[in-house]
SERO-4910 file (N, C-alpha, C, O; in steps of 0.05 Angstrom, whole numbers):
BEGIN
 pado doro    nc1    nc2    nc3   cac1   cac2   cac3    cc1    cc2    cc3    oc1    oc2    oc3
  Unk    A   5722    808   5325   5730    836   5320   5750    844   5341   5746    834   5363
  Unk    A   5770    860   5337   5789    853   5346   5805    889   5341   5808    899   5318
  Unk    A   5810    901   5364   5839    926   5360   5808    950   5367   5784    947   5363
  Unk    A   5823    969   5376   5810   1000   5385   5791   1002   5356   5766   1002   5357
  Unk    A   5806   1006   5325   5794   1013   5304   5759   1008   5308   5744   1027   5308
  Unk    A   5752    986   5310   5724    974   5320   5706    986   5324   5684    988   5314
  Unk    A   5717    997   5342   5704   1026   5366   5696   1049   5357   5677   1062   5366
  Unk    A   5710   1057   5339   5715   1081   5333   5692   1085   5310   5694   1080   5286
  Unk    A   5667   1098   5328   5640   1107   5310   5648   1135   5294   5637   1154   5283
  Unk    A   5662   1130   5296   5665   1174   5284   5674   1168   5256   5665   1183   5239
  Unk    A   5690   1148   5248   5704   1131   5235   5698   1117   5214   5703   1122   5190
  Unk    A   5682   1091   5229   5675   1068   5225   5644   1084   5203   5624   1092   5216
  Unk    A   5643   1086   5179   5623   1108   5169   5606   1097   5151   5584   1105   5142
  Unk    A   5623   1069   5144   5619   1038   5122   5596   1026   5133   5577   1018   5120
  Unk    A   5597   1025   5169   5584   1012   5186   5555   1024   5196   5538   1010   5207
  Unk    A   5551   1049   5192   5529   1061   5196   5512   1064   5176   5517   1070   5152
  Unk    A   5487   1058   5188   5459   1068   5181   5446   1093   5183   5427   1092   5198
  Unk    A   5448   1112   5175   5446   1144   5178   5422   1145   5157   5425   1131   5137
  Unk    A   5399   1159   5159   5384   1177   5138   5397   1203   5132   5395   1217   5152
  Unk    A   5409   1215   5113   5427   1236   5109   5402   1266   5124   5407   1284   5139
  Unk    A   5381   1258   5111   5366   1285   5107   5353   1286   5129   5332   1299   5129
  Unk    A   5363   1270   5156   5345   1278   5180   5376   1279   5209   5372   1283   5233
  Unk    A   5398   1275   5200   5426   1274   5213   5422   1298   5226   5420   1316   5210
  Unk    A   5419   1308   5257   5421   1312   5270   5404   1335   5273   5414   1354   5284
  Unk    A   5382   1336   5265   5349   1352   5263   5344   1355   5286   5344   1336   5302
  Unk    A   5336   1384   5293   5330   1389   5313   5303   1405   5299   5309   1419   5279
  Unk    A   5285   1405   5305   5258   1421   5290   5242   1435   5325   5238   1421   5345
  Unk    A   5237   1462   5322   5228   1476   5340   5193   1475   5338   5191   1477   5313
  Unk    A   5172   1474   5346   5146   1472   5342   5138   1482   5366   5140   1473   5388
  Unk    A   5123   1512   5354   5108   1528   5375   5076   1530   5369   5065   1532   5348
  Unk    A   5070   1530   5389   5039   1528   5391   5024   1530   5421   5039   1528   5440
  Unk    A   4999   1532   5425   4990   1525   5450   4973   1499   5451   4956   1492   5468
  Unk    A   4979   1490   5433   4970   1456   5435   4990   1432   5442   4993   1409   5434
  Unk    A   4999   1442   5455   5027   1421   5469   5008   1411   5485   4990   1425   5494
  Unk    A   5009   1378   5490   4998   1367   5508   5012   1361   5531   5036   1363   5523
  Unk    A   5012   1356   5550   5025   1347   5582   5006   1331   5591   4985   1339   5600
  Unk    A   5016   1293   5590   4994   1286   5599   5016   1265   5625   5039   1257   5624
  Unk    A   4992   1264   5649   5004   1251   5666   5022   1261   5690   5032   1251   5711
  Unk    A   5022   1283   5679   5035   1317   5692   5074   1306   5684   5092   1304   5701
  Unk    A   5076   1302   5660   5095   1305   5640   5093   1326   5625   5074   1336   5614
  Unk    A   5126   1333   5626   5128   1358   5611   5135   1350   5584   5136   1325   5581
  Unk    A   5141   1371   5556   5145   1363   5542   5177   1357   5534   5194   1364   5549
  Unk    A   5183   1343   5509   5219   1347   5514   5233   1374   5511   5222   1395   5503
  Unk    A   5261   1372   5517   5282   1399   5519   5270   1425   5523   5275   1445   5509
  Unk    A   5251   1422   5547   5255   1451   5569   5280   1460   5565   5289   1480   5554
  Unk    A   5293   1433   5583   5311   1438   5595   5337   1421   5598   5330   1403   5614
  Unk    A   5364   1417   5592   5380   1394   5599   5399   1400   5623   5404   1421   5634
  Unk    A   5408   1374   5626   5435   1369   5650   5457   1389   5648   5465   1397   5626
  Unk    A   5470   1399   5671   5492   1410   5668   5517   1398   5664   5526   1389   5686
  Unk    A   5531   1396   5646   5549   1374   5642   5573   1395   5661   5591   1400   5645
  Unk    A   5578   1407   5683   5595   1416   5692   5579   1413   5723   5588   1414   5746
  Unk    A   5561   1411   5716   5549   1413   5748   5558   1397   5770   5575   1382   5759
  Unk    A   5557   1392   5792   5563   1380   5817   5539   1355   5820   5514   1355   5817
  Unk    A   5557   1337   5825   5541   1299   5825   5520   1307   5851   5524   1313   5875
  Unk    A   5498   1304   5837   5475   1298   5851   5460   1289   5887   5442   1273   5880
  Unk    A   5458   1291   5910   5459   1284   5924   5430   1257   5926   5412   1256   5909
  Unk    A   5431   1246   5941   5407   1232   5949   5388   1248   5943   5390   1272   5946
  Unk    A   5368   1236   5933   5331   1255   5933   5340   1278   5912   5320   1286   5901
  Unk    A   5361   1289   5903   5366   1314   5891   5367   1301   5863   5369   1277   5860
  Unk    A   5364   1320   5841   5365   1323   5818   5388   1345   5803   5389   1368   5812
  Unk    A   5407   1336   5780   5419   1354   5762   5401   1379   5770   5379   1380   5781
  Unk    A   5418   1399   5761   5409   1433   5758   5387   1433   5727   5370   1450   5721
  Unk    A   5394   1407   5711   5366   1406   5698   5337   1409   5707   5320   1425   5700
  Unk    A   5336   1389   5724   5315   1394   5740   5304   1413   5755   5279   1417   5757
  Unk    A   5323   1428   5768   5313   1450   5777   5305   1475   5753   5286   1490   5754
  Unk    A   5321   1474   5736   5322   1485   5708   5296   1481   5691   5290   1501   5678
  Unk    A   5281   1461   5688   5261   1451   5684   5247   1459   5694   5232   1470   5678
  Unk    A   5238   1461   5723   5206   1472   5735   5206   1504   5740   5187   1518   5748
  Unk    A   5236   1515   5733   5229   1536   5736   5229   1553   5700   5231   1576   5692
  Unk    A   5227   1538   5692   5217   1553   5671   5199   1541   5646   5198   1551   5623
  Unk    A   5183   1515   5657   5168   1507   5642   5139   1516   5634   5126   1510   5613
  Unk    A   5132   1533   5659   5110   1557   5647   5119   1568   5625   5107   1563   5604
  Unk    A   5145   1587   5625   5158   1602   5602   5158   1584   5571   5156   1592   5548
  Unk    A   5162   1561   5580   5168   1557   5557   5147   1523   5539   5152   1512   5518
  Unk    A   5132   1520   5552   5108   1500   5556   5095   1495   5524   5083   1475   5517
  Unk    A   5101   1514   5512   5086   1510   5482   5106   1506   5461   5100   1509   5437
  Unk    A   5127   1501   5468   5153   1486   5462   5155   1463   5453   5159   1446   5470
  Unk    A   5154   1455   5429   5164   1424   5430   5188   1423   5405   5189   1432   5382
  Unk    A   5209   1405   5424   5231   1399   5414   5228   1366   5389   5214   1346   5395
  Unk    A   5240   1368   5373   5242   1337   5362   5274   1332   5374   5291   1350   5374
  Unk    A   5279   1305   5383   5301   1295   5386   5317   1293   5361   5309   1288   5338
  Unk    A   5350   1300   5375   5362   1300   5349   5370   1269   5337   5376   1250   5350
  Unk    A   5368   1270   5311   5377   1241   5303   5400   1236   5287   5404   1251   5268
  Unk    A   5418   1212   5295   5438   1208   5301   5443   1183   5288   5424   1169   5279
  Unk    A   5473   1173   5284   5482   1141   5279   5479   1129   5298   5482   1136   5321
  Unk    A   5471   1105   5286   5454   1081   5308   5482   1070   5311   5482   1056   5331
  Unk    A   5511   1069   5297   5530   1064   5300   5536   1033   5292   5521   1022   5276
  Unk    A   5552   1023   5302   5567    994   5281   5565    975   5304   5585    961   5308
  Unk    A   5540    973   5325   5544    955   5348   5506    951   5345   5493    937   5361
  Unk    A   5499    960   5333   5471    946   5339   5462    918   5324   5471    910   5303
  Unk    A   5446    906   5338   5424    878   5325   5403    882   5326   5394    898   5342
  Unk    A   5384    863   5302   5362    868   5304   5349    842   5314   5358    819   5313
  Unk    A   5321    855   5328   5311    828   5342   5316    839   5373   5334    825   5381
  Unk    A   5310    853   5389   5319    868   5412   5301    844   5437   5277    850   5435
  Unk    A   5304    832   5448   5293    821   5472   5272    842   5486   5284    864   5488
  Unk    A   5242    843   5499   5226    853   5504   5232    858   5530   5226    835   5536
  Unk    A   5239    867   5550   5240    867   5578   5247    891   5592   5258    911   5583
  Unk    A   5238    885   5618   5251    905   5633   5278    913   5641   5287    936   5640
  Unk    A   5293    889   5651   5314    892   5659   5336    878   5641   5333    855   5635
  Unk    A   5358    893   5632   5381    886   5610   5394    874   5614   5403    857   5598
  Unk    A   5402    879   5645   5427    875   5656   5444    847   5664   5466    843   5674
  Unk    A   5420    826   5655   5429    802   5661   5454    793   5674   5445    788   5696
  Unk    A   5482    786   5675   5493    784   5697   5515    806   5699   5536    798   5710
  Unk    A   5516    832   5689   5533    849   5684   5537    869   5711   5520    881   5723
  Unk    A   5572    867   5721   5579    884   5734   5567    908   5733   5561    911   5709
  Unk    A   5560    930   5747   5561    959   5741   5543    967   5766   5533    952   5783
  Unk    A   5540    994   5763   5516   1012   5775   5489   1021   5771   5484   1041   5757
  Unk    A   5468   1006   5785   5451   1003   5773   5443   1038   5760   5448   1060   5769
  Unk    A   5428   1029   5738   5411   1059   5724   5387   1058   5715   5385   1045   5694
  Unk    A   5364   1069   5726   5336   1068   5725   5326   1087   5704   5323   1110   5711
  Unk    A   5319   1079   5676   5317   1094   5666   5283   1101   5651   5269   1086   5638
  Unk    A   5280   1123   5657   5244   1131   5650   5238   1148   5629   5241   1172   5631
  Unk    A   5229   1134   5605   5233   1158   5580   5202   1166   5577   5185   1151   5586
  Unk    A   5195   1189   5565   5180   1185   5550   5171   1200   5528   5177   1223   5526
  Unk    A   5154   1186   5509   5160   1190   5486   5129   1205   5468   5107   1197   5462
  Unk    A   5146   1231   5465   5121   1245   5457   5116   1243   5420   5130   1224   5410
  Unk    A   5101   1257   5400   5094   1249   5376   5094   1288   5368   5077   1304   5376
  Unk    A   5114   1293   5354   5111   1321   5350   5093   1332   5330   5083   1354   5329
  Unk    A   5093   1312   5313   5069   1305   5293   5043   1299   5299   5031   1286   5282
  Unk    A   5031   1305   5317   5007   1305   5344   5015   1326   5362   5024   1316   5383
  Unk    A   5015   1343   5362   5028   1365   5383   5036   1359   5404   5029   1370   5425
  Unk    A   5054   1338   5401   5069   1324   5426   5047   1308   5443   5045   1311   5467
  Unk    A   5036   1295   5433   5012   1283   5453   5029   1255   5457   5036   1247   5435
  Unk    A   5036   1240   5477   5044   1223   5489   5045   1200   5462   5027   1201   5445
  Unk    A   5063   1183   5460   5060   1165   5441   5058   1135   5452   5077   1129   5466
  Unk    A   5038   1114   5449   5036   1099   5459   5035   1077   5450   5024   1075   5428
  Unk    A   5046   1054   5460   5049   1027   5437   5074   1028   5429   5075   1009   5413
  Unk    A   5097   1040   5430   5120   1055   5420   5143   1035   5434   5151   1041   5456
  Unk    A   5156   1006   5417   5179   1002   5427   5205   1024   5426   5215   1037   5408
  Unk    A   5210   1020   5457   5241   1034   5454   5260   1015   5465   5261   1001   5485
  Unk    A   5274   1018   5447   5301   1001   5454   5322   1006   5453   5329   1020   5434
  Unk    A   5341    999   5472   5364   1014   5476   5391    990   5473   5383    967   5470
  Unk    A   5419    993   5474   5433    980   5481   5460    990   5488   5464   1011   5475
  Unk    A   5480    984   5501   5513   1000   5506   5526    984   5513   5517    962   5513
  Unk    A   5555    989   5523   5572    977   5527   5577    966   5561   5565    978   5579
  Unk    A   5596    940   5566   5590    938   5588   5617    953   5608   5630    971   5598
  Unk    A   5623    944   5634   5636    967   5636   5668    960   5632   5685    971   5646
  Unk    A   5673    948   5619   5695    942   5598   5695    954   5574   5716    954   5561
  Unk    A   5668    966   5562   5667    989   5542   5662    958   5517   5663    963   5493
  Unk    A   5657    929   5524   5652    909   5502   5615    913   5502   5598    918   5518
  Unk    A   5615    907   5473   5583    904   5474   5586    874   5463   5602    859   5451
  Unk    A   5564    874   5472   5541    840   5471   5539    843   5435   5528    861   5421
  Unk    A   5557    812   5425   5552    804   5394   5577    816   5391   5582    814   5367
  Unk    A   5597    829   5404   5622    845   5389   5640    843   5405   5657    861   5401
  Unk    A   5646    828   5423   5664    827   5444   5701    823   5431   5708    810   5412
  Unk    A   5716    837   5449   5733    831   5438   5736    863   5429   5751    878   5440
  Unk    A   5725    869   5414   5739    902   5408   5744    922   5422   5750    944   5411
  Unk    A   5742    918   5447   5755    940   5464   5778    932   5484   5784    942   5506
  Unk    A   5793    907   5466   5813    901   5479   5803    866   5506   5818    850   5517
  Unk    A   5781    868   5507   5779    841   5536   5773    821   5528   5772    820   5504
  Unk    A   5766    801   5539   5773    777   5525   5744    763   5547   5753    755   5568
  Unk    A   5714    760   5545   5704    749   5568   5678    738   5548   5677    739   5524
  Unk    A   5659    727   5565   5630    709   5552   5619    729   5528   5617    753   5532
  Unk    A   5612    719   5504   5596    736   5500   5570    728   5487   5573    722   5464
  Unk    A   5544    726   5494   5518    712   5483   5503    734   5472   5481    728   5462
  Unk    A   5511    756   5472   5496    771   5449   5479    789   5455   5480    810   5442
  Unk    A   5461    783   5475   5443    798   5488   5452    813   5517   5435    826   5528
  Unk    A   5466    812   5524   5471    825   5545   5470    858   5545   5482    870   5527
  Unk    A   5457    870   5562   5453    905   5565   5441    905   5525   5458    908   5508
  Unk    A   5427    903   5521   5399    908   5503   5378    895   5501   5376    871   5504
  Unk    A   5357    915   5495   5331    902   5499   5307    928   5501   5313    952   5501
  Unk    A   5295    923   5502   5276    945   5504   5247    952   5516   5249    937   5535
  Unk    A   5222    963   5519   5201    967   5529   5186    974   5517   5193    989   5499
  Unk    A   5148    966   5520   5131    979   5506   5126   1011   5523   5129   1015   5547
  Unk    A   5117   1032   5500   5103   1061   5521   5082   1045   5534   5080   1021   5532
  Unk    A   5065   1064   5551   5039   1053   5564   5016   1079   5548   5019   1082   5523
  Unk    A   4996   1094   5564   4978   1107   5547   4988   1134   5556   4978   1154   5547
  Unk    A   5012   1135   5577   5023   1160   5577   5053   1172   5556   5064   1194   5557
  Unk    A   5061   1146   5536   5071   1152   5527   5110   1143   5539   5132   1149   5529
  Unk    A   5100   1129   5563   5123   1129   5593   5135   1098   5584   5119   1082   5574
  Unk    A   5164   1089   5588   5169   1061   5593   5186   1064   5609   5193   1087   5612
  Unk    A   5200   1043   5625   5215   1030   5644   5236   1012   5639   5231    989   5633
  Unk    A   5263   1023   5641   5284   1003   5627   5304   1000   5653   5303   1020   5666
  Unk    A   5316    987   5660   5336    979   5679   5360    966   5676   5361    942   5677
  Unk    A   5389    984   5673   5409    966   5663   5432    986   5678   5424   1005   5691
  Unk    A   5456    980   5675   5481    988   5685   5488   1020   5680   5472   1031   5665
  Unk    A   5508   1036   5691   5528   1056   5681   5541   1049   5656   5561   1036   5661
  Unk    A   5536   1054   5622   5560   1048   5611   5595   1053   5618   5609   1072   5626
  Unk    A   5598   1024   5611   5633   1037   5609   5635   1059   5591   5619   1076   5585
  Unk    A   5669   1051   5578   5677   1076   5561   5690   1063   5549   5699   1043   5560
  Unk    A   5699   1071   5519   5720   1055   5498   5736   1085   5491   5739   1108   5501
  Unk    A   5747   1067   5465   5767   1092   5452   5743   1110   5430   5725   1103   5415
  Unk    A   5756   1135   5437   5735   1155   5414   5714   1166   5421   5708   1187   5409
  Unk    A   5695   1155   5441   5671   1165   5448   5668   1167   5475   5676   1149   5490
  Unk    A   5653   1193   5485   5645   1196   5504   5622   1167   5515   5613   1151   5499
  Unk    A   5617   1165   5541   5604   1145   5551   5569   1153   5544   5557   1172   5554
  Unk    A   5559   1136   5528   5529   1145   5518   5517   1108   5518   5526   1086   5525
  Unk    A   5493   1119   5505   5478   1093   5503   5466   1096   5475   5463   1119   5467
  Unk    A   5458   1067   5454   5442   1078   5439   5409   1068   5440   5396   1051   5452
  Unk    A   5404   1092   5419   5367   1085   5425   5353   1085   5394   5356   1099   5374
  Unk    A   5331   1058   5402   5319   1071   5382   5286   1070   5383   5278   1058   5404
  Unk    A   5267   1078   5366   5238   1082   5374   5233   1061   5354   5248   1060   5335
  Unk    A   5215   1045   5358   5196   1031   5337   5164   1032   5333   5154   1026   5355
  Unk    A   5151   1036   5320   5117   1032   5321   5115   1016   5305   5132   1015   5287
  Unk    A   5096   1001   5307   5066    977   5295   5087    952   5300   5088    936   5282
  Unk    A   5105    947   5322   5116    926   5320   5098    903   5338   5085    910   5358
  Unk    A   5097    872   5327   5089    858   5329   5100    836   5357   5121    825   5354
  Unk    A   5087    832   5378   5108    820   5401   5103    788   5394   5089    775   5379
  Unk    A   5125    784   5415   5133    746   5410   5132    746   5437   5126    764   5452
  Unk    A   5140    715   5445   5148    713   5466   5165    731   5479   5152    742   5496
  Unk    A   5186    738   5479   5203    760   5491   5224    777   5468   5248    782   5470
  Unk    A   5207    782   5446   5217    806   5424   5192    809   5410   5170    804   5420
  Unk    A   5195    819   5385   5182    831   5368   5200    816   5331   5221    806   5323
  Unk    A   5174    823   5321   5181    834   5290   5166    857   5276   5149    872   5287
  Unk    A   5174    858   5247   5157    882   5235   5169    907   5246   5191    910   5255
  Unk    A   5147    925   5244   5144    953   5255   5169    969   5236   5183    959   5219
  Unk    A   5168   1001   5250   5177   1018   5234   5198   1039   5254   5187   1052   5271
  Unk    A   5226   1040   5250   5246   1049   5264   5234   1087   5252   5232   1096   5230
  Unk    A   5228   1100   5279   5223   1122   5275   5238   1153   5285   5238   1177   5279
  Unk    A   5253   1129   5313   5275   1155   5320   5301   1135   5316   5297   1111   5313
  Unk    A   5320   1142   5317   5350   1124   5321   5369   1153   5337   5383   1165   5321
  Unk    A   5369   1161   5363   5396   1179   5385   5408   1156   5394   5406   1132   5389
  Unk    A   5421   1172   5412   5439   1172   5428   5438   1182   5456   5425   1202   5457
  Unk    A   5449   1174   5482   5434   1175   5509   5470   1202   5516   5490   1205   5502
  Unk    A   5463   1212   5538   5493   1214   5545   5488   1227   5577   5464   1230   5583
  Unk    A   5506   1232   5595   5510   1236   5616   5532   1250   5630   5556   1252   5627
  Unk    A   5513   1260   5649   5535   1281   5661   5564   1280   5665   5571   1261   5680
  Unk    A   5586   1300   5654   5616   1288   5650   5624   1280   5685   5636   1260   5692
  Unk    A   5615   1300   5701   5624   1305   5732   5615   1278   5747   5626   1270   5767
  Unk    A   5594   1265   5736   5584   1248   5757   5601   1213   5731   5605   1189   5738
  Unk    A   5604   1224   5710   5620   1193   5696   5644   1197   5705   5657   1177   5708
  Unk    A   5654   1218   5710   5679   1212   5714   5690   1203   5739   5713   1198   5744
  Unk    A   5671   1201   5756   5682   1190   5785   5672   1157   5787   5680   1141   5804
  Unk    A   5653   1154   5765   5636   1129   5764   5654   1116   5750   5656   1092   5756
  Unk    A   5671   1123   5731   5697   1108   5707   5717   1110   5731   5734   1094   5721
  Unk    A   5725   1115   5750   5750   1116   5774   5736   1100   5788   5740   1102   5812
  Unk    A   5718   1080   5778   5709   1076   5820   5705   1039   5799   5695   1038   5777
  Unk    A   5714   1015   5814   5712    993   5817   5687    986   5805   5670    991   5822
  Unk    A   5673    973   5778   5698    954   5770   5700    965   5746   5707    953   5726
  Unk    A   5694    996   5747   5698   1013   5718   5727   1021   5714   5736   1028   5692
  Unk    A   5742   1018   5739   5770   1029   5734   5790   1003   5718   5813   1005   5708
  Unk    A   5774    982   5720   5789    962   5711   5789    961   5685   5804    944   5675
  Unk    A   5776    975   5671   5780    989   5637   5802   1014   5637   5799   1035   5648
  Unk    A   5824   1007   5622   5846   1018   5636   5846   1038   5600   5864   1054   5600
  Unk    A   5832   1039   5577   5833   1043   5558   5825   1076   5563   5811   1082   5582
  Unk    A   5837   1099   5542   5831   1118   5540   5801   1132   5544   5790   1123   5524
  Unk    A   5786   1143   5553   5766   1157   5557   5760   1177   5539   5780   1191   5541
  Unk    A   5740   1191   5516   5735   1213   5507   5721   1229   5527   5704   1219   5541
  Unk    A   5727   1253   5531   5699   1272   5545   5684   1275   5536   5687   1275   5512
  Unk    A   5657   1281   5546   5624   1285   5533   5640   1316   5517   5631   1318   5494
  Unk    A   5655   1334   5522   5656   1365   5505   5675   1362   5483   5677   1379   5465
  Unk    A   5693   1335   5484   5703   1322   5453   5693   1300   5446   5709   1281   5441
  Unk    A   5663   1296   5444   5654   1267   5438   5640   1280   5402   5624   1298   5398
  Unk    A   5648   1270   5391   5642   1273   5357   5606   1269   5349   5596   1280   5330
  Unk    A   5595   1257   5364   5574   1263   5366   5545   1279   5379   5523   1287   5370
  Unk    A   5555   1278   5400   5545   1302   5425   5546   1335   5414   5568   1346   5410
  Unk    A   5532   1344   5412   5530   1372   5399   5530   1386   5418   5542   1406   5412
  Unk    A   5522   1386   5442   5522   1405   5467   5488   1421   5464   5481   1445   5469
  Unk    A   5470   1395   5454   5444   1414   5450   5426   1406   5477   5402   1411   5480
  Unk    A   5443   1394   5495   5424   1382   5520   5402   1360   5521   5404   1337   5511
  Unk    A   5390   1366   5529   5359   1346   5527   5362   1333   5495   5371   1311   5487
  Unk    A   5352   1357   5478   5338   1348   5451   5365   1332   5437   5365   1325   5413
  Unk    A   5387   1329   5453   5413   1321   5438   5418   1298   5459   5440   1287   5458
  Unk    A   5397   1290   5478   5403   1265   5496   5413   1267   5515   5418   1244   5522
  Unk    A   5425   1287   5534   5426   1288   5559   5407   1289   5572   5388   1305   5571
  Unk    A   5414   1260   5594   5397   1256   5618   5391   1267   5628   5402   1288   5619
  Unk    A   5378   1272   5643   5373   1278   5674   5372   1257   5698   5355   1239   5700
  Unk    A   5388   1262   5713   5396   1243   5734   5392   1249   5756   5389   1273   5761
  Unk    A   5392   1225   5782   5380   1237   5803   5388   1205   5817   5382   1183   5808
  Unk    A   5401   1209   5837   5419   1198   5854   5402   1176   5871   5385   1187   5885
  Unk    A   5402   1150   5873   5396   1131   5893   5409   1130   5917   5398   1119   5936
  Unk    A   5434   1141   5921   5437   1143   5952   5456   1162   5943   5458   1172   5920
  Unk    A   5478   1167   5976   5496   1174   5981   5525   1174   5965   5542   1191   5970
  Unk    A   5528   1147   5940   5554   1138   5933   5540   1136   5908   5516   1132   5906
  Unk    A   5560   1141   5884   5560   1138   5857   5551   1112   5856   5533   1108   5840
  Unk    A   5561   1088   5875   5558   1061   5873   5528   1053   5869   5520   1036   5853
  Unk    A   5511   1071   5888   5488   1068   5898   5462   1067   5866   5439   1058   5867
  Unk    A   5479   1079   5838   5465   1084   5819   5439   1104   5820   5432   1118   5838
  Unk    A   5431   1102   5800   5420   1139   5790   5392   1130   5780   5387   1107   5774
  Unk    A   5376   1150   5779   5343   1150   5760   5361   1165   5731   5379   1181   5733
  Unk    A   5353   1157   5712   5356   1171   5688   5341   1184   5674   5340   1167   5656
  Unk    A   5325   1206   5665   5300   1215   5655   5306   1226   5628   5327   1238   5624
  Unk    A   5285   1220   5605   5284   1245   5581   5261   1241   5570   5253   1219   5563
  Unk    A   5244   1267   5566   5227   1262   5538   5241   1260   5514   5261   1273   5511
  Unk    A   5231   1243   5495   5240   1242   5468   5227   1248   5454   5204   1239   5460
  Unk    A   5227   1263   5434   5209   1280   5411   5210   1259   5385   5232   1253   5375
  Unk    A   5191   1249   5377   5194   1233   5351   5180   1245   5336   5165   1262   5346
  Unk    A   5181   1240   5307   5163   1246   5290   5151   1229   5274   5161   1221   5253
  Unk    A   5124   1221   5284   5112   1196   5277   5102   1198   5236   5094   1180   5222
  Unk    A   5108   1227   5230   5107   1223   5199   5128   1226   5182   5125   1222   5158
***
């Protein structure tokens, strides 16, 4: 595959897997049976400020602070995540593991989801593959190389793969800063699975129950796309406030929450979100 066209999810419309009647559902559910277990909140309190100032050491986005101060207020809240095209770069068969990143340049990103059941009054969902996958920071994904213009290895699996929940509903994934291509802001994709069956290091069976999209603060990508060896993708950038899929709904629309490993962008980030599924 071969030229920018490739890339271009907004587009590319042949190539997507979409359920029409759940495209970008956001469902509000109030009650006082919200569960918090593990002293987890539930999803979209609260999201990232996509204008805000990059994070210091120990510090968190203004989400975070945004978050504890108004999660009393708003605690019987539950958001469903919005759902989205899984887009024209996924495989099936996701590798089971913790870490993605197998030998890929980038900044490391620690990322901690977890995944509530809104269809249970958000009570933690457990047993729940999530799997994610993106681009590397050449903006090529693993199985498709070549469409964002570079020319390097490609075995298929590289930056995807995924994690089981535990009984809080919590998993643990570990992989790079995406690059950036033509057309889209810098995101990741995701998807949920239940009753899937493990192998040695994947799965079969089971039942695809969320399919988003990840995304991240514009202030803190944009110094991370200028800084070595992201600048060496010399291809056009979209912003997260013209990315065709990003709605500007925060959290329940997949903005992180991030929180800084050291001093330098270099140093890489914690990444956080609840995700709202709907297990019926």
């Amino acid at each position: 595959m071969t030229g920018n066209n490739e890339h271009n999810e907004q587009q590319a419309t042949g190539k997507h897997r979409l359920d029409n009647s759940v495209k970008r559902r956001r469902v509000l559910i109030g009650g006082s049976g919200v569960a918090v277990a593990g002293g987890l909140a539930v999803a979209g309190i609260a999201s990232a400020d996509p204008g805000g100032n990059r994070p210091t050491q120990g510090s968190t986005t203004s989400a975070s602070a945004s978050t504890e101060a108004s999660t009393s207020a708003t605690s019987s809240v539950c958001v469903l995540n919005a759902e989205v095209t899984e887009g024209p770069y996924s495989l099936d068969g996701a590798l089971v593991r913790e870490d993605i990143r197998e030998d890929k340049e980038g900044f490391e990103v620690q990322y901690t989801f977890t995944v509530v059941d809104v269809a249970n009054d958000c009570a933690p969902l457990a047993d729940a593959l999530v799997e994610i996958w993106h681009c590397d920071h050449l903006g090529e994904y693993s199985g498709f190389v070549g469409g964002n213009g570079h020319t390097e290895e490609d075995n298929g699996t590289f930056l995807r793969g995924g994690q089981m929940t535990d009984e809080n509903g919590e998993c643990n994934i570990t992989s790079i800063w995406p690059g950036h291509y033509v057309s889209r802001a810098v995101h990741v994709h995701m998807r949920v699975h239940t009753d899937v069956t493990l192998t040695d290091d994947s799965y079969t069976g089971g039942e695809i129950i969320h399919t988003g999209q990840l995304f991240f603060d514009q202030d803190i990508n944009t110094e991370i796309q200028a800084t070595s060896p992201y600048s060496a993708n010399t291809t056009k950038e979209t912003l997260l406030e013209n990315d065709g899929i990003y709605d500007d709904g925060g959290a329940s629309s997949g903005l992180l929450t991030l929180t800084a490993l050291g001093s330098s962008v270099s140093d890489g980030y914690t990444a956080t979100l609840t995700v709202g599924v709907d297990s019926d």
